[in-house]
PyMOL CGO cylinders between C-alpha atoms (Angstrom):
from pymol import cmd
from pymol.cgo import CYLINDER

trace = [
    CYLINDER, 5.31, 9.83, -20.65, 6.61, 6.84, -22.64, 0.3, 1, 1, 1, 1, 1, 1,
    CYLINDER, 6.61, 6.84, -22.64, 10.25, 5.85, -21.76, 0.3, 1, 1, 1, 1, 1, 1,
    CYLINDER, 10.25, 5.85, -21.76, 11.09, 5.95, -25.61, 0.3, 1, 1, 1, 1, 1, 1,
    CYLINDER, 11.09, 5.95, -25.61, 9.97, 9.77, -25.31, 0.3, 1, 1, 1, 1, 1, 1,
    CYLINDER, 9.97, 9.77, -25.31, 11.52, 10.63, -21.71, 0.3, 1, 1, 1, 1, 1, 1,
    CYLINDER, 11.52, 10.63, -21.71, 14.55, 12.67, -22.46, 0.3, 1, 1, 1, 1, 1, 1,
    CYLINDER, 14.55, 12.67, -22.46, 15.97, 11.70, -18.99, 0.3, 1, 1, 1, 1, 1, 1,
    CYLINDER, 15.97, 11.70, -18.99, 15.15, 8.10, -19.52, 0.3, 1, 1, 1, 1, 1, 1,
    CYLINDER, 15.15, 8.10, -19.52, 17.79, 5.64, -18.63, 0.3, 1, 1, 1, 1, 1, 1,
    CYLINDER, 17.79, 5.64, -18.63, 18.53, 2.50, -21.27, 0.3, 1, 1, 1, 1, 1, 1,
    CYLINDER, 18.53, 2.50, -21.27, 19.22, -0.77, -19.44, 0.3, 1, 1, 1, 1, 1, 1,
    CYLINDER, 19.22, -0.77, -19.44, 22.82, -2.10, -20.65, 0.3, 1, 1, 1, 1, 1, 1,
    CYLINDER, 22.82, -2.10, -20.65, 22.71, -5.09, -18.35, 0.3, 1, 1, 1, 1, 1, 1,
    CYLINDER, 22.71, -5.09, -18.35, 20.14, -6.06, -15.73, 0.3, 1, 1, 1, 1, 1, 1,
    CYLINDER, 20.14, -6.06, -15.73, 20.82, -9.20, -12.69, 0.3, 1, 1, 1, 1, 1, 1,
    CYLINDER, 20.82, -9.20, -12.69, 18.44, -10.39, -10.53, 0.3, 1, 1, 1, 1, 1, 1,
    CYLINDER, 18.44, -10.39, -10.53, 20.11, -10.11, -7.46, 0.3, 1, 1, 1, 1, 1, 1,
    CYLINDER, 20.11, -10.11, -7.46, 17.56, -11.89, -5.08, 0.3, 1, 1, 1, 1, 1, 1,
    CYLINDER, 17.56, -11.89, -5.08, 14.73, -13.40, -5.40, 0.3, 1, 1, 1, 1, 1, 1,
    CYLINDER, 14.73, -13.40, -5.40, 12.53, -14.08, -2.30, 0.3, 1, 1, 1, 1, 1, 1,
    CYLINDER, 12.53, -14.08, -2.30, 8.75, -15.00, -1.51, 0.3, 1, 1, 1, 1, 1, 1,
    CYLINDER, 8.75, -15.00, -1.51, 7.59, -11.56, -1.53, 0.3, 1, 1, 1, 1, 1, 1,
    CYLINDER, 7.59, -11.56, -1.53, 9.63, -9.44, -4.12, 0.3, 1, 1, 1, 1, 1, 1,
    CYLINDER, 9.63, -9.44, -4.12, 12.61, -9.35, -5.92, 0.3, 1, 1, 1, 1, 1, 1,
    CYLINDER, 12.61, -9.35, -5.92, 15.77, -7.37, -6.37, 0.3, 1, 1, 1, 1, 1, 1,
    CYLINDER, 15.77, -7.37, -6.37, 17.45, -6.08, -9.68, 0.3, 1, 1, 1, 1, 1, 1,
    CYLINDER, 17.45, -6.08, -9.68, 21.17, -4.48, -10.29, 0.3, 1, 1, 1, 1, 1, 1,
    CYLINDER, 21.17, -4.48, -10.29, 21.12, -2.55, -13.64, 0.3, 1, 1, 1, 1, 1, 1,
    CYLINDER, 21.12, -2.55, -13.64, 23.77, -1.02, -15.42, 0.3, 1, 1, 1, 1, 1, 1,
    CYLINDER, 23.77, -1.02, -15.42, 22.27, 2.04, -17.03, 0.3, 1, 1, 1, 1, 1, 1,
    CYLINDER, 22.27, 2.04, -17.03, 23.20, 4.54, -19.55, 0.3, 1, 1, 1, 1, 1, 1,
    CYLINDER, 23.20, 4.54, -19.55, 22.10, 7.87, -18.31, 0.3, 1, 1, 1, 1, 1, 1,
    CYLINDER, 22.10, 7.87, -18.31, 20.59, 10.50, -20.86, 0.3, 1, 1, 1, 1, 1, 1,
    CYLINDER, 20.59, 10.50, -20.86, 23.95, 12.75, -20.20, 0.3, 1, 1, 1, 1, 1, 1,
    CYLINDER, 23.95, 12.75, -20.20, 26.07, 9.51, -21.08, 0.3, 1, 1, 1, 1, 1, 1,
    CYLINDER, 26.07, 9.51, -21.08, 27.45, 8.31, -17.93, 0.3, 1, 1, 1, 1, 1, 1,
    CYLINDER, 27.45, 8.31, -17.93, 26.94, 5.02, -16.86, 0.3, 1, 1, 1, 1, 1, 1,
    CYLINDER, 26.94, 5.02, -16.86, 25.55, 3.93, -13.36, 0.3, 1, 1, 1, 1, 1, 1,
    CYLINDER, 25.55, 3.93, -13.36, 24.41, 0.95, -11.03, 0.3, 1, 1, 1, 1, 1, 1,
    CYLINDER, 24.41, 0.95, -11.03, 20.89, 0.89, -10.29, 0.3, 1, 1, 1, 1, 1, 1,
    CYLINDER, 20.89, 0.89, -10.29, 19.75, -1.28, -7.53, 0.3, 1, 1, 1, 1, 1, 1,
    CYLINDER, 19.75, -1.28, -7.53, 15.33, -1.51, -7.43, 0.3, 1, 1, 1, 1, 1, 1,
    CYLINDER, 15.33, -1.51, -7.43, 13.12, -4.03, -5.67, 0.3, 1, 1, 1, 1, 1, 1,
    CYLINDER, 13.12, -4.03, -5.67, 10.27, -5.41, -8.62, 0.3, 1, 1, 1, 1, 1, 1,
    CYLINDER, 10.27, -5.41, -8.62, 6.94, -5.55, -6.48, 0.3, 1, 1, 1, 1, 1, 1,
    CYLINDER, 6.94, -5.55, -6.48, 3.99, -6.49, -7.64, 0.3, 1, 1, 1, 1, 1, 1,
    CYLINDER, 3.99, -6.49, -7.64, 2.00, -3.46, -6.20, 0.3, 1, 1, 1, 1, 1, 1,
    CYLINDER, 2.00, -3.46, -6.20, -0.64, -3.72, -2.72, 0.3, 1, 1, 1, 1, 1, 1,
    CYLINDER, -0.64, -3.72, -2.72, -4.23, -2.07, -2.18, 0.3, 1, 1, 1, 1, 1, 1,
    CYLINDER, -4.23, -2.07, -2.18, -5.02, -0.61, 0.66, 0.3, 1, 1, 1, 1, 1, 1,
    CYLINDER, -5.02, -0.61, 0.66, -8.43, -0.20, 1.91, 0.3, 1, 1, 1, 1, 1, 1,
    CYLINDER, -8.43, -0.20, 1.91, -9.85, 2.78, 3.94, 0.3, 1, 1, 1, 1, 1, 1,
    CYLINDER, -9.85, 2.78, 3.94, -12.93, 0.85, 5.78, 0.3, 1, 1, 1, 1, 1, 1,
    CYLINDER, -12.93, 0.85, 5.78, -15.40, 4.05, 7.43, 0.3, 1, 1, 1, 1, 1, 1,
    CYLINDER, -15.40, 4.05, 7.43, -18.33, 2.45, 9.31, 0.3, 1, 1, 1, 1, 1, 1,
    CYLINDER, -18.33, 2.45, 9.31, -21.42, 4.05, 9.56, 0.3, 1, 1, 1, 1, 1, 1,
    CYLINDER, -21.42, 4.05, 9.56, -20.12, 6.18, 12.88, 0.3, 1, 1, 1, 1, 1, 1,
    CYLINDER, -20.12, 6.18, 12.88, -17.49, 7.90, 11.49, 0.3, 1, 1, 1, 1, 1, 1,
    CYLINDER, -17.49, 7.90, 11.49, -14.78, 5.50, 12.29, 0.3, 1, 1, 1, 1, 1, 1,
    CYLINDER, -14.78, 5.50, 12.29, -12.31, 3.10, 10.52, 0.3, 1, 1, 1, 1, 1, 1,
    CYLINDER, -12.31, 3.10, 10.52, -11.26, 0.08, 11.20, 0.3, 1, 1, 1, 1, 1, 1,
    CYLINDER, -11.26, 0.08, 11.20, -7.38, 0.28, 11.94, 0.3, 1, 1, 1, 1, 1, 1,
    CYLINDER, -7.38, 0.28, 11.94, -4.91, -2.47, 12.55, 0.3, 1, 1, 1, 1, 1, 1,
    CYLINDER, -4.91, -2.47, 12.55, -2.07, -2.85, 14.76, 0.3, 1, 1, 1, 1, 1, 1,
    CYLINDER, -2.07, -2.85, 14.76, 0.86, -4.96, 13.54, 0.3, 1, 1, 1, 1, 1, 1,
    CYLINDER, 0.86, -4.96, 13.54, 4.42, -5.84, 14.65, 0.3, 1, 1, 1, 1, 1, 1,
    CYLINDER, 4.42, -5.84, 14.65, 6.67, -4.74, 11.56, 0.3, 1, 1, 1, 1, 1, 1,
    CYLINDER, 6.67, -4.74, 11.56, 9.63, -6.47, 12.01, 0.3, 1, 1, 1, 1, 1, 1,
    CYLINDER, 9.63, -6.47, 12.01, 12.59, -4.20, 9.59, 0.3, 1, 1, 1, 1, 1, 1,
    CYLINDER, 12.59, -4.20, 9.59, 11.21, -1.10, 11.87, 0.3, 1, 1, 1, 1, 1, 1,
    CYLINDER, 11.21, -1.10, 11.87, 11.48, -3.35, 15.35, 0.3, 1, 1, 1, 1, 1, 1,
    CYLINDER, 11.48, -3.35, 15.35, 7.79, -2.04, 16.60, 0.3, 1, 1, 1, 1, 1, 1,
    CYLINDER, 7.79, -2.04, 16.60, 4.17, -1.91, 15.85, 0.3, 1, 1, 1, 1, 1, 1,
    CYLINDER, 4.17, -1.91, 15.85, 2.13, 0.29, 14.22, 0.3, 1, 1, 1, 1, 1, 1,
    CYLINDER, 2.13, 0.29, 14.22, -1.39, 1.46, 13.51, 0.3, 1, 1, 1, 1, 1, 1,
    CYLINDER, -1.39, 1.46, 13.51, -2.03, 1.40, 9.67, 0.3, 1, 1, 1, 1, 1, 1,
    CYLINDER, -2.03, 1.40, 9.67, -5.34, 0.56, 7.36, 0.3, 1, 1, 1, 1, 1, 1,
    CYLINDER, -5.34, 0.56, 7.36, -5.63, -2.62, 6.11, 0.3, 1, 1, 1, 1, 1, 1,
    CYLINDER, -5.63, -2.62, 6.11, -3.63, -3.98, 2.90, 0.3, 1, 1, 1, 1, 1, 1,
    CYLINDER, -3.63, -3.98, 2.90, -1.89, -6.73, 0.69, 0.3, 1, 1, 1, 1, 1, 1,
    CYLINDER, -1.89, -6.73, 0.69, 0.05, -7.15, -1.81, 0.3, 1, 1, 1, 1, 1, 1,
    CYLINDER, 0.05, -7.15, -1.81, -1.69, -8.22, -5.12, 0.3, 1, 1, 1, 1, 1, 1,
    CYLINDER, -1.69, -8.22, -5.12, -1.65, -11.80, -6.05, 0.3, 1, 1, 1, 1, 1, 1,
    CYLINDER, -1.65, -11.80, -6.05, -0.59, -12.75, -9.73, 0.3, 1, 1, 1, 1, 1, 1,
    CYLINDER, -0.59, -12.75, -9.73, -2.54, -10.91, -12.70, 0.3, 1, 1, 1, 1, 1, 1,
    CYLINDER, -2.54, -10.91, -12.70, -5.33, -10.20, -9.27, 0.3, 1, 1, 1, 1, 1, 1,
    CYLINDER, -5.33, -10.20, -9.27, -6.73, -6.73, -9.92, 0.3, 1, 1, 1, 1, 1, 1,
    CYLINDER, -6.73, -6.73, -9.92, -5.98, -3.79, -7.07, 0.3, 1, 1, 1, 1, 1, 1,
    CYLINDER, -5.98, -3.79, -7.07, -10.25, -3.98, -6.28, 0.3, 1, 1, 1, 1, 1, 1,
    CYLINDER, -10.25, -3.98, -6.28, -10.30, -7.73, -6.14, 0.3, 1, 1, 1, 1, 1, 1,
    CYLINDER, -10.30, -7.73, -6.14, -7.33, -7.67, -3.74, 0.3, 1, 1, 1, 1, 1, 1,
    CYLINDER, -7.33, -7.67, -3.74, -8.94, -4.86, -1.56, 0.3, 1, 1, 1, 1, 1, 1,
    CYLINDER, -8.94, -4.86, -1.56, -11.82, -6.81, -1.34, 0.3, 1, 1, 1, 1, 1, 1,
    CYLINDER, -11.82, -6.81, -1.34, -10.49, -9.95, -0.26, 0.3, 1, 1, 1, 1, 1, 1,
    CYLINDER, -10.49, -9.95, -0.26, -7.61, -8.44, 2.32, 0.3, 1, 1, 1, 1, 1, 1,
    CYLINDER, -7.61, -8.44, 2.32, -10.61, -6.15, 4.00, 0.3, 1, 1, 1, 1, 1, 1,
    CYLINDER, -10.61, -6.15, 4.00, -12.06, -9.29, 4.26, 0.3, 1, 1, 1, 1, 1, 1,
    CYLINDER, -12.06, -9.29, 4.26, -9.15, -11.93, 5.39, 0.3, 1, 1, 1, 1, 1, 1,
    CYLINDER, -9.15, -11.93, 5.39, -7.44, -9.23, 7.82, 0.3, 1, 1, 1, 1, 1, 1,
    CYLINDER, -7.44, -9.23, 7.82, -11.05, -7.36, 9.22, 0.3, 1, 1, 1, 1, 1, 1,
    CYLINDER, -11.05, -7.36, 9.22, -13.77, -10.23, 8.75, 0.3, 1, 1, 1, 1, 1, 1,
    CYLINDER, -13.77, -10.23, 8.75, -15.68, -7.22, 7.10, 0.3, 1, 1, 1, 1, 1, 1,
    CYLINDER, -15.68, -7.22, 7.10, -16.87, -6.88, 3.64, 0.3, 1, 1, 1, 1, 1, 1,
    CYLINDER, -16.87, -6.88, 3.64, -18.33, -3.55, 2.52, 0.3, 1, 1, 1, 1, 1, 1,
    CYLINDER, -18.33, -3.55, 2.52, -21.26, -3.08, -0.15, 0.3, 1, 1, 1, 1, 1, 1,
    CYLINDER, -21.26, -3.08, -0.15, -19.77, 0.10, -1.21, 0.3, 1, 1, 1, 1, 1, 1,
    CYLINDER, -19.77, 0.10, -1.21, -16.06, 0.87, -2.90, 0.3, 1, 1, 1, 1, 1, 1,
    CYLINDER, -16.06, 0.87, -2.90, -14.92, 4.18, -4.55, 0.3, 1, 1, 1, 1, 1, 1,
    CYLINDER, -14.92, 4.18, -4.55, -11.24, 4.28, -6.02, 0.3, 1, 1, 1, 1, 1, 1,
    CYLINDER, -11.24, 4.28, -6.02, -9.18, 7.24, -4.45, 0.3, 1, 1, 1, 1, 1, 1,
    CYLINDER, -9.18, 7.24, -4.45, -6.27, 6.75, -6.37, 0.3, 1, 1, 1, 1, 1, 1,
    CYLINDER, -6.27, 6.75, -6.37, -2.87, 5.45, -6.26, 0.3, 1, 1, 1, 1, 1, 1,
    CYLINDER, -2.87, 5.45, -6.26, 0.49, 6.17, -5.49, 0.3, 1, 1, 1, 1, 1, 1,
    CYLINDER, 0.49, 6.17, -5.49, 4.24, 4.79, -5.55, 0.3, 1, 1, 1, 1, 1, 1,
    CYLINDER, 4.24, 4.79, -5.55, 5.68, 4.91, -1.70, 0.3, 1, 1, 1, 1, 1, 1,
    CYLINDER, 5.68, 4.91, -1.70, 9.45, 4.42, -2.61, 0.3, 1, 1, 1, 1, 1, 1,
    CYLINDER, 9.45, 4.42, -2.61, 10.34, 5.26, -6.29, 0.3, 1, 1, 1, 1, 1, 1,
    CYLINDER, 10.34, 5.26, -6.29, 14.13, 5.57, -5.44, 0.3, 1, 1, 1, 1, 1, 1,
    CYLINDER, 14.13, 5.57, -5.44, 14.57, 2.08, -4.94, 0.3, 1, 1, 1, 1, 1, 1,
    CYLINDER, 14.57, 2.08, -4.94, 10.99, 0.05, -6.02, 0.3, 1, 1, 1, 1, 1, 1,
    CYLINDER, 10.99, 0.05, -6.02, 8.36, -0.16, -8.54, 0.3, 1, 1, 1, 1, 1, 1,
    CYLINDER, 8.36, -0.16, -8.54, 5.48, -0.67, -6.19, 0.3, 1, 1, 1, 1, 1, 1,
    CYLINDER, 5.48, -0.67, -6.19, 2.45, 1.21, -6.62, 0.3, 1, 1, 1, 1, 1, 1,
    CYLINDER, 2.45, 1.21, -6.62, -0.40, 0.98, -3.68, 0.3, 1, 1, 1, 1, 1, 1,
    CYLINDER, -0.40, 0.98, -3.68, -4.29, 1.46, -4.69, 0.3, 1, 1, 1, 1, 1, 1,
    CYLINDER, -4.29, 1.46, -4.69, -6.29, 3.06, -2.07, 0.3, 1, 1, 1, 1, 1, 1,
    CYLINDER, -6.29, 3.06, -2.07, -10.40, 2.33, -2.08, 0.3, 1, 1, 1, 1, 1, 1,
    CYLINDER, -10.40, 2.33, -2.08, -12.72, 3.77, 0.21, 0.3, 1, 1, 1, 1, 1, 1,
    CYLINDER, -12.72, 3.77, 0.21, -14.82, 1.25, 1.31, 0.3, 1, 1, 1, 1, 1, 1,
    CYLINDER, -14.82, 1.25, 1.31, -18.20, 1.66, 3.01, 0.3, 1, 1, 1, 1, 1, 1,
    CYLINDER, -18.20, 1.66, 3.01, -21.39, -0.02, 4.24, 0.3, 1, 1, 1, 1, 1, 1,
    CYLINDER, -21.39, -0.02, 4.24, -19.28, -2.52, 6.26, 0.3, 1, 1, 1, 1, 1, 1,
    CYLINDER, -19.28, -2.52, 6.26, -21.06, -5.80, 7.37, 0.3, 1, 1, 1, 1, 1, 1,
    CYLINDER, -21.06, -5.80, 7.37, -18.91, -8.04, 9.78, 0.3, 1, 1, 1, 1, 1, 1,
    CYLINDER, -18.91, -8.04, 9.78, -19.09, -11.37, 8.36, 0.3, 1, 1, 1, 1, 1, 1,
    CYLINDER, -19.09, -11.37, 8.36, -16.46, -13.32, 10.53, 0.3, 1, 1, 1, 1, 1, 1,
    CYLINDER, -16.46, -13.32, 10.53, -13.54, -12.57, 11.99, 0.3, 1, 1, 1, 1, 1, 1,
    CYLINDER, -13.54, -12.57, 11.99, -9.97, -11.97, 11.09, 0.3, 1, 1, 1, 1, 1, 1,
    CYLINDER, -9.97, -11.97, 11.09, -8.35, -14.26, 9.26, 0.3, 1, 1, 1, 1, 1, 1,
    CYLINDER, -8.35, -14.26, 9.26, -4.66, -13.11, 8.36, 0.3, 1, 1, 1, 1, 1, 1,
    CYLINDER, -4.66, -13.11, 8.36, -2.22, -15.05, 6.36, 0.3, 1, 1, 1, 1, 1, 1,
    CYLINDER, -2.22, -15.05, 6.36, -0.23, -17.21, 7.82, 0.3, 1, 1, 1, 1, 1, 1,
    CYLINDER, -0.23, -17.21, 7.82, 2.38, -15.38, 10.33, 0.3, 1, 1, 1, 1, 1, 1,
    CYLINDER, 2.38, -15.38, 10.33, 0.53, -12.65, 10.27, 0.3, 1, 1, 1, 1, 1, 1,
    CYLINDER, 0.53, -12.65, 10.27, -0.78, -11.37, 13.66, 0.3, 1, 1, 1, 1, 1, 1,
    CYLINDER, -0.78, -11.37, 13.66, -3.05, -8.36, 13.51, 0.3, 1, 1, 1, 1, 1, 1,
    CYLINDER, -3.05, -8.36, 13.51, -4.82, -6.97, 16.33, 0.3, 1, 1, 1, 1, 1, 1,
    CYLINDER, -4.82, -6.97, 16.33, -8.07, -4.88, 14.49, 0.3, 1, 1, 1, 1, 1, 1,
    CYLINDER, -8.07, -4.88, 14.49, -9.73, -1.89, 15.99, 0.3, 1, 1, 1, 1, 1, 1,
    CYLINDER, -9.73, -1.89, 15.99, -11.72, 1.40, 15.28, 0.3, 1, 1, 1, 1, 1, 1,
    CYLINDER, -11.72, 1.40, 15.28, -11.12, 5.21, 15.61, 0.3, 1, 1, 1, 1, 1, 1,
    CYLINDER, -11.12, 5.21, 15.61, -12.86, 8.17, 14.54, 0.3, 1, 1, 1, 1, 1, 1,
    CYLINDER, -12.86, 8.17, 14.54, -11.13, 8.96, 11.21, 0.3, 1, 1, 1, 1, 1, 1,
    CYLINDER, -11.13, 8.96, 11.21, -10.83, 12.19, 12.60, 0.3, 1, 1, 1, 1, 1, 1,
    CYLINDER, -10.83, 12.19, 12.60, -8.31, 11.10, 15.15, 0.3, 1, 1, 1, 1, 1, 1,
    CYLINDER, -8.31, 11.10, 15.15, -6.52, 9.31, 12.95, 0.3, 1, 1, 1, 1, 1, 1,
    CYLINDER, -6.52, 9.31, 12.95, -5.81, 12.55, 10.83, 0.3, 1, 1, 1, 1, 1, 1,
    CYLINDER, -5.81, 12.55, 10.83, -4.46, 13.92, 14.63, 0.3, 1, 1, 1, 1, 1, 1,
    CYLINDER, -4.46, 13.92, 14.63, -2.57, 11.04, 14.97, 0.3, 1, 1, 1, 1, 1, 1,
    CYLINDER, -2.57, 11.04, 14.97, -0.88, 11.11, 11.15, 0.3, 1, 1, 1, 1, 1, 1,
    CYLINDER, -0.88, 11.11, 11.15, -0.32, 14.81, 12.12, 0.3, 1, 1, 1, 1, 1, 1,
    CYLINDER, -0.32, 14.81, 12.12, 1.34, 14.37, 15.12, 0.3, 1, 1, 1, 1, 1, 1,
    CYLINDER, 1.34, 14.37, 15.12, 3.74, 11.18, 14.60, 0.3, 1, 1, 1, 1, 1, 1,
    CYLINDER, 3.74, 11.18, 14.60, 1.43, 8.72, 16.63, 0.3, 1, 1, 1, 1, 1, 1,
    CYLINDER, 1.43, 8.72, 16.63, 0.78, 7.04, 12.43, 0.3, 1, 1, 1, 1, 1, 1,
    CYLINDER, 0.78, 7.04, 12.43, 3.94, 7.28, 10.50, 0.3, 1, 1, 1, 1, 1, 1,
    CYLINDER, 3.94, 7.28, 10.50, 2.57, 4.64, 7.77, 0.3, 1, 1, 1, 1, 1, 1,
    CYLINDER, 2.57, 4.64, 7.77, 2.88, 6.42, 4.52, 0.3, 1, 1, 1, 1, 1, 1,
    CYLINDER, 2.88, 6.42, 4.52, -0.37, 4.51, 3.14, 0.3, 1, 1, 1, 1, 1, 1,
    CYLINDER, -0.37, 4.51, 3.14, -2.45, 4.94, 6.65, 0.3, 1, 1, 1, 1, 1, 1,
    CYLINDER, -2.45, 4.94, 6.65, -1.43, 8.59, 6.12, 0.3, 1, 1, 1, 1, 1, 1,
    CYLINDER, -1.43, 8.59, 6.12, -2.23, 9.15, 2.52, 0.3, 1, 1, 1, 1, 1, 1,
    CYLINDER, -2.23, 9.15, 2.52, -5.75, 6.84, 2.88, 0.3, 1, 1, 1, 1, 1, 1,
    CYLINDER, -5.75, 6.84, 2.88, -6.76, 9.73, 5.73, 0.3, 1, 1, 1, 1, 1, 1,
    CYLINDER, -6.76, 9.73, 5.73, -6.04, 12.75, 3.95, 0.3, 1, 1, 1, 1, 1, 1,
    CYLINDER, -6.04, 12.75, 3.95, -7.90, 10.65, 0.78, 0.3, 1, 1, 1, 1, 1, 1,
    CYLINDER, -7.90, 10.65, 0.78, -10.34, 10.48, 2.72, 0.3, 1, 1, 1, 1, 1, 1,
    CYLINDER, -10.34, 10.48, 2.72, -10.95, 13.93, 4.31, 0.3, 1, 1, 1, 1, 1, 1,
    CYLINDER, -10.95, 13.93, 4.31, -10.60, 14.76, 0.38, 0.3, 1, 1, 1, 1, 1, 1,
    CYLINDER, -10.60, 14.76, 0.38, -13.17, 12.53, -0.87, 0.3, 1, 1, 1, 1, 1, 1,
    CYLINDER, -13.17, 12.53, -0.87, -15.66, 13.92, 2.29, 0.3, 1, 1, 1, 1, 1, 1,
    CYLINDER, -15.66, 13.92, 2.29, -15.51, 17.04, 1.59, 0.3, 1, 1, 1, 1, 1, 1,
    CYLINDER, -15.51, 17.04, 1.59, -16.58, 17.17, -1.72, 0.3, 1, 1, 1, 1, 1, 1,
]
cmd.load_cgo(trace, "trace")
């Protein structure tokens, strides 16, 4: 539904950018509410990720572990970056399977997309399914980035989303996709 037509939609009466860093940036709104009070939002402007959901031909995907420092641990999650400037969500799956897997697949369906965190950002993740998987090099993350890559049967990683082991919102929701999209 348009804003204009939203009966709870909020109007903006002022808007700051609070911070602006390499990777998003923060707003602080002062909002008229639909009931007439005003509030403070504070929201984080990202400029939305894909996420790719790479099955080889045995049943397995490929899986990363990576340090995430705001949690202080690592975790197992499916590859994914954040889209580059006016980049499409495909494009940008195709070129992070490639950069953080050294795989490129011949095959891509579109399972959908979601928004992780609408409380407090705008982001919106697009997950692709992407299949007949050809190693063409290896890893090459960004800059900073260290990424250790590995497979599982995508089986076990439904276990492990089930039972706490994956607690990555988008390794979780690419699974279940998945199962979805298998069983049809």
């Amino acid at each position: 539904m348009e804003p204009s037509r939203d009966p709870l939609a909020e109007i903006s009466l002022e808007s700051e950018r609070a911070f602006e860093g390499t990777f998003f940036t923060i707003h602080r709104d002062r909002v008229r509410c639909s009931d007439g009070h005003v509030g403070v939002r504070e929201y984080i402007r990202h400029p939305g990720a894909a996420v790719i959901v790479p099955l080889l031909d045995d049943d397995t995907v490929l899986l990363e572990r990576q340090f995430r420092y705001a949690a202080g641990r690592s975790f197992i999650e499916l590859p994914a970056g954040k889209l580059d400037l006016g980049e499409d969500a495909l494009a940008c799956a195709q070129r992070e399977l490639q950069e953080e897997t050294g795989y490129c697949a011949a095959r891509w369906d579109h399972l959908g997309g979601f928004h992780n965190a609408i409380g407090y950002s705008d982001e919106k993740l697009e997950v692709f399914l992407a299949r007949d998987l050809q190693q063409v090099g290896g890893a090459e993350p960004d800059a900073g980035e260290v990424v250790e890559v590995f497979s599982a049967p995508w089986r076990q990683v439904l276990v492990w989303a089930g039972d706490g082991t994956v607690t990555d919102v988008k390794t979780i929701i690419g699974v279940y996709w998945l199962e979805r999209f298998l069983s049809r």
